[in-house]
N, C-alpha and C positions, 0 to 999 in steps of 0.2 A: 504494500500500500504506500504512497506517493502522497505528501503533503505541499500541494504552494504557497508558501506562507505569503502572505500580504502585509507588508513593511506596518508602522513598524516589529508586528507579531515575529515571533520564531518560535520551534520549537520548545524551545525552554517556558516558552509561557503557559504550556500543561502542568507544567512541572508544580506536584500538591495542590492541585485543580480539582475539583469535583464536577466529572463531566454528563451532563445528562445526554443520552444516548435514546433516539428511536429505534422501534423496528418498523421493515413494512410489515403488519399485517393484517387480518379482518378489521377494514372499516379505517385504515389509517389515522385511526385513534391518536397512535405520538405522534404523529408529522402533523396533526393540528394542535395538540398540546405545543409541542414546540414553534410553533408557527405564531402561537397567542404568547408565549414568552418572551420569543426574540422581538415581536413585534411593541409588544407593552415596553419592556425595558429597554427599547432601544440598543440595542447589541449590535456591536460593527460586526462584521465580516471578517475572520483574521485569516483562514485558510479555504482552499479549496480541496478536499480528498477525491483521490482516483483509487480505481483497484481494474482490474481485468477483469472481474466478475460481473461488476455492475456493469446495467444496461445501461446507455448513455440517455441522456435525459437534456436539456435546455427549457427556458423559460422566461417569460419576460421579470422584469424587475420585481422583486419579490415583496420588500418593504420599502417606505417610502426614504426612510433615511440608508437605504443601502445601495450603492449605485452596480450599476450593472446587470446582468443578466443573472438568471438563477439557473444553478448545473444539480448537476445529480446527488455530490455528497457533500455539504460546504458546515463549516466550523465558525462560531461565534462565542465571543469573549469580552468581556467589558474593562476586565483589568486582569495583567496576567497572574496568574495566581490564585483567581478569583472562580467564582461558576460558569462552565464552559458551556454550551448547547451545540449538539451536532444537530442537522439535519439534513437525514437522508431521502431522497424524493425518487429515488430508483432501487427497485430491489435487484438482490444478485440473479444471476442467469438462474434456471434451473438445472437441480445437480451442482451449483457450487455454493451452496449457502453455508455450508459445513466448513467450507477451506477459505471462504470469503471470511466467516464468523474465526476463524484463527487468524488471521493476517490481521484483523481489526482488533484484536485482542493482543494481538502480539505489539503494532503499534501503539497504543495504548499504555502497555507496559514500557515502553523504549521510552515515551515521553514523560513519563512520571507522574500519570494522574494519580492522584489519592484514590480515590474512590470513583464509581460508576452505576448512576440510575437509571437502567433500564425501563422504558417507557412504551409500551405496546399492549394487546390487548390479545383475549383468547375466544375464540368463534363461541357465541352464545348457546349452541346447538349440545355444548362436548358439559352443558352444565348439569348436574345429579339436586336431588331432588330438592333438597336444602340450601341450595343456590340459587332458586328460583325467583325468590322473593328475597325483598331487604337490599342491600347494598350489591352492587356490581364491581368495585373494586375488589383486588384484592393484591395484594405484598408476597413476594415470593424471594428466598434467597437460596441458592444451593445448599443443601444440609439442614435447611430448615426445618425443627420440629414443629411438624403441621399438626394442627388440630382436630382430631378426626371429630364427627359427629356422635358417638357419644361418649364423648371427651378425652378418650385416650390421646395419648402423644403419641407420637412416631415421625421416624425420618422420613421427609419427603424425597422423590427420588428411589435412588436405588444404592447397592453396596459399595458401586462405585464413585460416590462423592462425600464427600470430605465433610466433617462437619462445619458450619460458619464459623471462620475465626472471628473475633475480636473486635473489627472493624468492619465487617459486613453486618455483624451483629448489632452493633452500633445503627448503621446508617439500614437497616433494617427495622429498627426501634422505630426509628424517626418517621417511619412510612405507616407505623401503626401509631404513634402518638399525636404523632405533628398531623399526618394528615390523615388520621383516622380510618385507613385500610386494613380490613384484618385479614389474618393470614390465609394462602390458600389452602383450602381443605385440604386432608389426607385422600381421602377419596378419589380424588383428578388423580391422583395417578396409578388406580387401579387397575385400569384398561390397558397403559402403556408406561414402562420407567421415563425418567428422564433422558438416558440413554438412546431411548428408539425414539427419540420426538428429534424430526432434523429441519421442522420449519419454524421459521422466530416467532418464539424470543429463544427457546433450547439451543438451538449451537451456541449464541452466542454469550448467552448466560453458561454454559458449558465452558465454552474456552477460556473464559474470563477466569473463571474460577482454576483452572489447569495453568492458567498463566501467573495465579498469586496475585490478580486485581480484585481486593474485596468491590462485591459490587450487589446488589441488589434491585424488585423489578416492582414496578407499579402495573397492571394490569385491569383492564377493564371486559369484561363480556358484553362481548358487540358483535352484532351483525351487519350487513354491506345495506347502506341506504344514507340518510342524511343521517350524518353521523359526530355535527356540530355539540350535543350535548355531551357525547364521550368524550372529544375533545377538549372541552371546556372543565370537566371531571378532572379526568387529567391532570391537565395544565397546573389546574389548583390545587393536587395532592401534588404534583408534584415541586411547586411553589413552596410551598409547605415543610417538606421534607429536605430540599435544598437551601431552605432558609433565605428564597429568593423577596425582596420588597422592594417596591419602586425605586429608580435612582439609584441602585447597587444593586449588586451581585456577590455579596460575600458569601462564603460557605460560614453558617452559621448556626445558632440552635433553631431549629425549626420552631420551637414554640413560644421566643422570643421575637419571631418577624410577623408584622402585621399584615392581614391580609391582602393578596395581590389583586388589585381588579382589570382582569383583564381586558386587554383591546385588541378586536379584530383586525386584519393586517385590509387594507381595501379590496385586496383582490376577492376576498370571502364572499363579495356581494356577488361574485359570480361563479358561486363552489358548485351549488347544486343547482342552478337555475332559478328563475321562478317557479311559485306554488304553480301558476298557471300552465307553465311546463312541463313541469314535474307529473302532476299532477288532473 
């Protein structure tokens, strides 16, 4: 994976970053979560990411305060050091999302982020029966003791992951305090380990964790349609959890930043069309 940094940014500006990370998938839940981040805080542009996997992607200007064209995988930063935002608007080909989710993981560790919140969502359909009703987030970190439904603990996952160390724990917490997601059931991964799941968020929460990036995921159960209020869900757990508030970007305690009120970037007005369209 190949970063162009955009002066004055450089790599070193991950460096003890906490970077929130989308994936593509049902309903591109994170890439409008992130989309109402970069766009509320005003967040420059610092890089552009490429990889061979991704499908190439272009687009016109994507925020008002950011010039240029929108590409496929681009990197936003307010201060180096500070809360990073990826957003990715192209998923990898099919067949390489496994070796895509390693190279992003692998870069990742080479830059030195601290930590990484996974931001994406799981097809509404794959939900059990006490998932149905109440909250649609939910927090997920490798080794997670998930909560089963009637109440036992257990490792989420399978034999082959490690339990959360110390700092995924951490910024784990944060995703059930700060922004009030509880954990994901034991149950989801009844049918399949974490192992045999190879469409995101799993490789890349996978690799992450093989790479030694504590990192953790906000998730939402969504289906493909106007999809503005997962987005918005989102956004605000993960605001929350990143300790994000107007006018900065520190990594800080989640339940010391005040709430972020989000704002849509203009091009939204033409996401899903009109009702009359639509509809």
């Amino acid at each position: 994976m190949l970063a162009h940094w955009e002066a004055p940014a450089t790599e070193t500006s991950l460096r003890g970053a906490t970077l929130v990370l989308p994936v593509v998938s049902v309903g591109n839940a994170g890439q409008l979560a992130v989309d109402l981040l970069i766009n509320t805080l005003q967040m420059p542009r610092v890089a552009r990411l490429q990889d061979d996997a991704l499908l190439q992607a272009v687009g016109a200007r994507p925020y008002p305060h950011v010039q240029g064209l929108a590409s496929a995988f681009e990197l936003y930063q307010q201060q180096p050091g500070g809360v990073a935002v990826a957003q990715q608007r192209a998923p990898a080909a099919p067949g390489t999302q496994v070796a895509f989710a390693e190279r992003l993981a692998a870069f990742v560790k080479q830059t030195g982020v601290k930590e990484v919140l996974v931001l994406g969502s799981i097809e509404a359909t794959m939900r059990r029966d006490e998932q149905l009703a109440g909250p649609q987030l939910r927090c997920w970190a490798p080794g997670t003791p998930a909560q089963a439904a009637d109440g036992s603990s257990s490792e989420a996952g399978s034999s082959g992951v490690d339990a959360v160390d110390a700092a995924s724990a951490a910024l784990l917490e944060r995703c059930r305090s700060g922004a009030g997601a509880p954990l994901l059931e034991a149950s989801f991964w009844q049918d399949r380990p974490l192992e045999a799941r190879c469409l995101p968020p799993w490789p890349l929460l996978r690799a992450l964790r093989s790479a030694g990036v504590p990192a953790a995921a906000l998730l939402c159960f969504s289906s493909e349609g106007d999809n503005v209020a997962d987005g918005l869900m989102v956004a605000s757990a993960a605001a929350a959890a990143a300790g994000l508030q107007a006018g900065t970007a520190p990594a800080g305690d989640a339940a010391e930043s005040p709430p972020l009120r989000l704002l849509p970037p203009p091009g939204w007005q033409y996401l899903y069309g009109s009702t009359a369209a639509v509809y």
